[in-house]
C-alpha positions in Angstrom: 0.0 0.0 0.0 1.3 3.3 -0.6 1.4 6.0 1.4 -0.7 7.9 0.0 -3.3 5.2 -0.2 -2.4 4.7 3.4 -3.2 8.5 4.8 -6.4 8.5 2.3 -7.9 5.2 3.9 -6.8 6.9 7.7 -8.3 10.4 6.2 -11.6 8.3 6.2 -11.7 6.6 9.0 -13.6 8.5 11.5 -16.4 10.0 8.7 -16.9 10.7 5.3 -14.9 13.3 3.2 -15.2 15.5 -0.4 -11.8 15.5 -1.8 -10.7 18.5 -0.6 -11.2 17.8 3.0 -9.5 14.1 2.2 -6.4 16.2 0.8 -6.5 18.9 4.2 -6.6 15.7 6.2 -3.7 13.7 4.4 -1.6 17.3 5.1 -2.6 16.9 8.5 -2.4 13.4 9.5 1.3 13.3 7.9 2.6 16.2 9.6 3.3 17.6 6.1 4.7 15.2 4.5 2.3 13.6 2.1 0.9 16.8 0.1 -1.2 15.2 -3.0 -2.4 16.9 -5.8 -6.1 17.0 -6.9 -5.4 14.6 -10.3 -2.5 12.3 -7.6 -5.9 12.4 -5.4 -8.3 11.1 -7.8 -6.1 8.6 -9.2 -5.7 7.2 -5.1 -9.4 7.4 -4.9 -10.3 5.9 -8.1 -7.7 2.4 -7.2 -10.0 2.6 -3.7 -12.6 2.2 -5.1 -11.9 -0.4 -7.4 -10.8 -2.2 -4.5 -14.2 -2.1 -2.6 -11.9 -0.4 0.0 -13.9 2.9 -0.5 -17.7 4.0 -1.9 -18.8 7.1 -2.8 -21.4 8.1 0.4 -22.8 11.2 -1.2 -22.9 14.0 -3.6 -23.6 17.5 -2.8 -23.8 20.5 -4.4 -22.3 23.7 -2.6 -21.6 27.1 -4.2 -22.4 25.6 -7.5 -20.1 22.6 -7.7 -20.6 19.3 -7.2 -18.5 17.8 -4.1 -18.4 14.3 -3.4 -18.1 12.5 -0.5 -16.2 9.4 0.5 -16.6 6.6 3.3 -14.7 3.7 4.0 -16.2 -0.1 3.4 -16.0 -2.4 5.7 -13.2 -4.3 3.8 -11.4 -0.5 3.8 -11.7 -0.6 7.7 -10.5 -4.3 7.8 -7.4 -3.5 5.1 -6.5 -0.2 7.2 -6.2 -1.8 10.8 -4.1 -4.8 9.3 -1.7 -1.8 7.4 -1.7 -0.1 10.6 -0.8 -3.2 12.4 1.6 -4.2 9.8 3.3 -0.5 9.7 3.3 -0.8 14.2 5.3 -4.4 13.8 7.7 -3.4 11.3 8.5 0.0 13.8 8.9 -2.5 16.8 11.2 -4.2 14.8 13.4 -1.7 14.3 13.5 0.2 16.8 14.2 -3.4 18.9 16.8 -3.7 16.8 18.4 -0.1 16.7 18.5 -1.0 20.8 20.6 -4.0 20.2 22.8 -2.6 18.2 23.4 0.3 20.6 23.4 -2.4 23.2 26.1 -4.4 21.9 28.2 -1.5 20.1 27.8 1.6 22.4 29.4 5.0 20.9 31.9 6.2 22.9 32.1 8.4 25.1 33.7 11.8 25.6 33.5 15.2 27.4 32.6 18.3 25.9 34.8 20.2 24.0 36.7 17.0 23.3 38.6 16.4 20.3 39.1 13.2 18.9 42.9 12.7 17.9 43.2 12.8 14.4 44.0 10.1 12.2 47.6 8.6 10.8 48.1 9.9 7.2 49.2 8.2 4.4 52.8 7.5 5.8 51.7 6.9 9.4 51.9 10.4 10.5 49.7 13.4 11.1 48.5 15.6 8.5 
């Protein structure tokens, strides 16, 4: 699942959305870091869809244009909590292992303002 796919299906989760709010949402949810453009959107909603994941809940029509609203499936609720689940073991894993590592190689130590001794050059001497 890509991330985008994976902020859209979370964007949904607690109510239904028109594509803007789903795109204020994704901002949101990702701290910044997923910023999808309305055709990127579409094309994310569209492969949703097709997937049973998402259905369109409603369309309404406000200052003249048509917005429509999205809503998650069942199966999109289902496929979500497994990704989110997925996402949470994969982050235990590493961060377990990031502690291990640091465990059995621990970077040394020194005082502030210390500065490591330089290393030999070429010929075994300092540069």
């Amino acid at each position: 699942m890509t991330r985008a796919a994976f902020f859209v299906l979370t964007a949904l989760a607690d109510q239904p959305r028109h594509g803007y709010g789903i795109l204020r949402e994704v901002e949101e949810l990702s701290d910044g870091e997923v910023l999808l453009r309305v055709g990127t959107l579409y094309g994310v909603l569209d492969r949703l869809t097709a997937d049973g994941l998402i259905v369109l809940d409603r369309e309404e029509v406000q200052q003249g244009r048509l917005r429509r609203y999205y809503r998650l499936t069942d199966d999109g609720v289902a496929t979500l909590d497994a990704e989110a689940e997925r996402m949470a073991a994969g982050a235990g894993a590493a961060k377990r292992r990031i502690a291990e590592g640091r465990a059995a190689h621990p970077a040394p130590r020194t005082s502030p303002g210390h500065v490591p001794p330089a290393a030999p050059g070429l010929a075994g001497g300092h540069a």
